[in-house]
C-alpha positions in Angstrom: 127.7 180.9 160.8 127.8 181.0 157.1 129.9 184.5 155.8 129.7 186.7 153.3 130.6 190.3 151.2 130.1 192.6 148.9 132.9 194.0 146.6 133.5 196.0 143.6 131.4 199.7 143.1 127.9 200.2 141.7 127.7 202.5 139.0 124.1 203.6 139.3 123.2 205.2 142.9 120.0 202.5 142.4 122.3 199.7 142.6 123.2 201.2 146.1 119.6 200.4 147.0 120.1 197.0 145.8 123.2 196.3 147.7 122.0 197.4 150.6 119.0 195.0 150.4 121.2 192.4 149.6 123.5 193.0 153.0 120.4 193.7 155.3 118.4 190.5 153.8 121.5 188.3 154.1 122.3 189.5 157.4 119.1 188.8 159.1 118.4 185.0 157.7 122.0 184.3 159.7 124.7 185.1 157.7 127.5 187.5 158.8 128.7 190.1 156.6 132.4 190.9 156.5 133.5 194.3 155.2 137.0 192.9 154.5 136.5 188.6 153.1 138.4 186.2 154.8 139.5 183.3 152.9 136.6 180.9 153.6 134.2 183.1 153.2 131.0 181.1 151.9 129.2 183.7 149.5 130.8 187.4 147.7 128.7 189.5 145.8 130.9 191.0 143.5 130.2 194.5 141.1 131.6 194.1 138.1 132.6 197.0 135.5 131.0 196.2 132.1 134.5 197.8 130.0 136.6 195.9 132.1 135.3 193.0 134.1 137.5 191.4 136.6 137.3 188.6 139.2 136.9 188.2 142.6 139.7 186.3 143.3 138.5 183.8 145.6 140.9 181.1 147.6 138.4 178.4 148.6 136.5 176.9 146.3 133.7 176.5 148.7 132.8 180.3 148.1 130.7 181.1 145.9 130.8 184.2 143.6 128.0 186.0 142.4 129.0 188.6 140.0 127.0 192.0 139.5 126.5 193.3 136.3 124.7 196.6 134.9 123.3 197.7 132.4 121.1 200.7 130.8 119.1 198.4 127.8 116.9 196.0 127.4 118.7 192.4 126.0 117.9 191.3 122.7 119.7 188.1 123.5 120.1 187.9 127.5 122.5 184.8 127.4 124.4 186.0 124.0 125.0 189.6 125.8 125.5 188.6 129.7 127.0 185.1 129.6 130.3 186.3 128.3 130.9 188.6 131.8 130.1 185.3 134.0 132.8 183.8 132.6 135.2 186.4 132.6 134.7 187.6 136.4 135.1 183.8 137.2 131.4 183.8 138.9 129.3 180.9 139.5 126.6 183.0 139.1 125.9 186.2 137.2 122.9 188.8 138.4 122.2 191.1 135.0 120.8 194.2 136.5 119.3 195.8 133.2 117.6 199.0 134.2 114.6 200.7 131.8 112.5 203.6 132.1 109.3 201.9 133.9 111.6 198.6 135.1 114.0 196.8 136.4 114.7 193.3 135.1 116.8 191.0 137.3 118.0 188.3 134.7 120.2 185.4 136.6 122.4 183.4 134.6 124.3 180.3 135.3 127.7 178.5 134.5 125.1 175.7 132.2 123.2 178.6 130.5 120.0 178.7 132.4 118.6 181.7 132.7 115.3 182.9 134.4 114.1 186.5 135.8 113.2 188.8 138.2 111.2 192.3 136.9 110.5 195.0 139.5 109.5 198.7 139.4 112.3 201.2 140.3 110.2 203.9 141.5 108.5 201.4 144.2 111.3 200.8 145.8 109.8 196.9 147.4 112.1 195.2 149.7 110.1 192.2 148.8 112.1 191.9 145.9 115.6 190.7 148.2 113.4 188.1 149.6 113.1 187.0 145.7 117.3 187.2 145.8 117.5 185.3 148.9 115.6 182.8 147.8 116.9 182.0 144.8 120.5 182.4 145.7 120.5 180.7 149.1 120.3 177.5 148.1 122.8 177.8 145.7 125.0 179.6 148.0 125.2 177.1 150.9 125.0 173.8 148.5 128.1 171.8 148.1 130.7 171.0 144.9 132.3 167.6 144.2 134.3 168.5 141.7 137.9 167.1 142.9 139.4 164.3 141.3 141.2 161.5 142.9 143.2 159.5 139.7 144.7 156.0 139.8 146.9 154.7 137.8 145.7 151.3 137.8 142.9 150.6 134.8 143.2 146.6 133.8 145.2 146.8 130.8 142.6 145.0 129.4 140.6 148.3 129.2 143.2 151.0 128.5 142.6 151.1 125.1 138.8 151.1 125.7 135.6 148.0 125.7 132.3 147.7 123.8 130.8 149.8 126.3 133.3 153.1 125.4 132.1 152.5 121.9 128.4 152.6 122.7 129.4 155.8 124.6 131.6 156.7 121.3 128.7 156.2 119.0 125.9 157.8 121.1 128.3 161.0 121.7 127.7 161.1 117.6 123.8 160.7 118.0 123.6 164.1 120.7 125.4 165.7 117.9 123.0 164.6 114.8 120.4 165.4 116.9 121.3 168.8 117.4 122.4 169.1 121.2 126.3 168.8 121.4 127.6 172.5 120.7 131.3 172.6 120.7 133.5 173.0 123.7 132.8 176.9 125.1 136.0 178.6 123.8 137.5 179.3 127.1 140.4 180.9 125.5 139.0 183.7 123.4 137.5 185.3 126.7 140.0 184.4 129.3 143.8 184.6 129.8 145.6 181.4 130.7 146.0 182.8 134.3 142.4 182.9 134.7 141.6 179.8 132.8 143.9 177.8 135.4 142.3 179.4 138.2 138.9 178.2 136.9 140.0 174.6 136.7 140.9 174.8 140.3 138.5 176.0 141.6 135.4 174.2 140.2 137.1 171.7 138.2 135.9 173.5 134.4 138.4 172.9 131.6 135.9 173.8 128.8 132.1 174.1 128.8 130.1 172.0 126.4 126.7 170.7 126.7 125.7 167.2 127.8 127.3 163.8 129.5 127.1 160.6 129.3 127.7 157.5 131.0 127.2 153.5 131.2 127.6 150.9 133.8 130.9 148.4 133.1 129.7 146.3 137.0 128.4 146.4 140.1 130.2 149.3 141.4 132.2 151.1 138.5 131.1 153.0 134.8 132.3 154.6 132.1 131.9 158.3 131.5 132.4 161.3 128.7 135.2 163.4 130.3 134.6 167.3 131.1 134.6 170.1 128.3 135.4 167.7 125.4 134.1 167.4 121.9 131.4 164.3 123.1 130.9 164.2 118.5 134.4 162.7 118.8 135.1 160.6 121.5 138.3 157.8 121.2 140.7 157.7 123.7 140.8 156.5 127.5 141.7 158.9 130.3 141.0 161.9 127.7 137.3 161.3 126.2 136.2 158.4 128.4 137.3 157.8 132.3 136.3 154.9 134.7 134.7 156.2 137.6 135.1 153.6 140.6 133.8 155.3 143.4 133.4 158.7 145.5 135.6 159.2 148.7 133.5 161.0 151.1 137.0 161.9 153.3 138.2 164.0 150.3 135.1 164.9 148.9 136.6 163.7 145.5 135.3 161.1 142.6 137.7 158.3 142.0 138.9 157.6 138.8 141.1 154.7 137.0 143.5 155.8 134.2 146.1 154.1 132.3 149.4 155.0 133.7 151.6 157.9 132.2 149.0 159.6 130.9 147.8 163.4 131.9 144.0 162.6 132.1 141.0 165.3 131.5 138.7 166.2 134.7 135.7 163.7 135.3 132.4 165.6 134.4 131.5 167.4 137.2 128.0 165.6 137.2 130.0 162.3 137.8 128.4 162.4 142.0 125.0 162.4 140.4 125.1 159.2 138.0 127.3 157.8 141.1 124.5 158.3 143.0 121.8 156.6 141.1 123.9 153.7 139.9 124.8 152.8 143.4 120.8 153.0 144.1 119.6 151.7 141.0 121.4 148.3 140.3 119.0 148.2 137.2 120.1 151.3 135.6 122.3 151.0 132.8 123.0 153.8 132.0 122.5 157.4 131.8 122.6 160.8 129.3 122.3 164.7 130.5 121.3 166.8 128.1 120.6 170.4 127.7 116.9 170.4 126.3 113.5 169.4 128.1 110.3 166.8 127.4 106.5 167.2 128.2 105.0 165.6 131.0 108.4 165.1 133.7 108.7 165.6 137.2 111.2 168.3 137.7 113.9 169.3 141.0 112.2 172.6 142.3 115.9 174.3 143.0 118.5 175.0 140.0 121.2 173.7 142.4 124.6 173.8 140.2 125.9 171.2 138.8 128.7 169.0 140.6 127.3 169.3 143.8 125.5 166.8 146.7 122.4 168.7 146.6 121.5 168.5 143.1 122.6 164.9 142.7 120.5 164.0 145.8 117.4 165.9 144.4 117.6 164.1 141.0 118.4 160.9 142.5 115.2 161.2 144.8 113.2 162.0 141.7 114.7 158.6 140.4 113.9 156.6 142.9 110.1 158.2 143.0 109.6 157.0 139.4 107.5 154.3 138.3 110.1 152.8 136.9 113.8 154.0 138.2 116.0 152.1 135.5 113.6 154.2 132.9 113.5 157.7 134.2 113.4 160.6 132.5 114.3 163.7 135.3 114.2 167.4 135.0 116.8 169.6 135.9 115.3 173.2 136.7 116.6 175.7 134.4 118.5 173.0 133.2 118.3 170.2 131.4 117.2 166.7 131.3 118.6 163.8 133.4 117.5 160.2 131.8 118.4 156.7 133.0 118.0 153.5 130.4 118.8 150.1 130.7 121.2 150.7 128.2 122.3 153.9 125.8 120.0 152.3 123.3 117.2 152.0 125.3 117.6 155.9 126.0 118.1 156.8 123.0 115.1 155.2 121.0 112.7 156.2 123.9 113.0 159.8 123.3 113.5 159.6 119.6 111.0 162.7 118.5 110.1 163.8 121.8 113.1 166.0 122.6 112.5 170.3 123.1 115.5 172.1 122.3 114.5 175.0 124.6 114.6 174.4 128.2 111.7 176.2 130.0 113.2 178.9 132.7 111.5 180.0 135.7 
């Protein structure tokens, strides 16, 4: 039976209402509340003080944080104003409770910036309204990361210093930039200490968060990809910008990668399982670019799954396969962004030339 709690104190007696909900709704789809978390507890709802927000401290990074925020205004700018608290209480998820005279708004934010909403009357008082929760957090909630890293030194030397393919990769890191979608890293530092910045690495494999991956295929079984929270405008160095994936090791739930020896190497991008995935299924695909905008006219995953775990790559690698042409597939990521596969970087890149959208849809 799956576990969870609810921690920190509501500062409106509304909220009480809401946590309530929460507990009751949980509770009778099967999961057991515990008063006082153990520490593989799957799912914590946690209340967070808006002068002074501060973790749950988890110890398993199978449990999966959902932090509680309030607030008495309406957002200008929801992500500007609420991301900044999802990073500081450490949450993979952040619930904005943002509470006006006639409503209630329910914005949920993720780790990747999606953001979509939930608006309810107060005065109604609808239980309905936890069934929303339940079933947008659910999924989430009981889905599983891949975000450990198995490193080997033993790259061919012929590669340590890098191939044609890490200069496609090099040069198409460049083109994400002219065209707009490569902010710079997320300055961890300016909104966490290096305590919590640590524990963040460990427990879902973040160094810094910047928009976008990319990959290509070196053979059969192995590729090339950008490394996690790096500047992807200025990519040069092996085991630092670009890292050989060569396989996935179901035992340790962990993506293997090949590095030069006597280096300290950055973390693989936690959407390393999903390209893994479709190049192992996919012998014609090439390669493969993640971006954080959207296109007309794509099939789409129906859950915003996070990112780094078995669920979403299986939902996007199903969506690949359904394609009419898999080595060509341009995939949506709901709330997201866009998945695309290409026979090469090239290929990708001049088949959406002038058909990207900056703003991905939320809903």
């Amino acid at each position: 039976m799956s576990t969870f709690t609810c921690t920190g104190e509501p500062v409106d007696p509304y909220s009480e209402w809401i946590v309530d909900g929460i507990r009751r709704t949980f509770s009778n789809q099967g999961y057991e509340y515990l008063p006082n978390p153990k520490d593989d507890i799957k799912l914590a709802f946690h209340f967070v003080d808006r002068d002074s927000p501060r973790p749950y401290r988890r110890k398993a990074q199978g449990t999966f944080v959902v932090s509680i925020v309030e607030s008495r205004s309406t957002p200008r700018e929801v992500r500007k104003e609420a991301y900044p608290y999802l990073i500081r209480s450490l949450a993979n998820h952040l619930m904005y409770v943002c509470h006006g005279e006639e409503e209630t708004q329910l914005y949920f934010l993720t780790p990747e910036q999606g953001n979509y909403s939930i608006t309810f009357d107060p005065k109604k008082k609808d239980d309905k309204i936890f069934d929303k929760i339940y079933e947008r957090l659910e999924p989430l909630a009981s889905s599983q990361l891949v975000i450990n890293n198995d490193f080997y030194e033993n790259l061919p030397e012929s590669l340590w210093y890098g191939d044609e393919i890490t200069k496609s990769l090099s040069v198409s890191g460049k083109k994400l930039d002219e065209m707009n979608l490569l902010p710079a890293p997320f300055p961890l530092k300016e909104v966490l200490p290096e305590r919590d910045i640590r524990h963040l690495n460990k427990l879902y494999g973040i160094g810094g968060l910047s928009y976008g991956n990319l990959s290509a295929r070196k053979n059969k079984d192995h590729f090339w990809m950008s490394a996690s929270g790096i500047d992807k405008s200025k990519m040069s160095e092996v085991g630092k910008d670009f890292l050989y994936i060569t396989g996935y090791d179901v035992s340790k739930n962990a993506m293997k990668v090949s590095i030069p020896p006597g280096i300290k190497p950055k973390r693989a991008s936690v959407d390393a399982i999903e390209h893994w995935m479709i190049y192992q299924e996919h012998p014609e695909v090439g390669a493969i670019v993640h971006i954080h905008a959207w296109m007309d006219g794509i099939e789409a995953t129906e859950i915003n799954y996070p990112c780094g775990t078995v669920q979403l790559a299986e939902s996007v690698a199903n969506l690949v396969k359904r394609a009419p042409d898999p080595a060509r597939a341009v995939i949506g990521l709901k709330n997201h962004g866009l998945t695309i596969t290409g026979t090469s970087l090239d290929d990708i890149f001049a088949r959406i030339e002038g058909k990207i959208i900056p703003e991905v849809p939320m809903r």
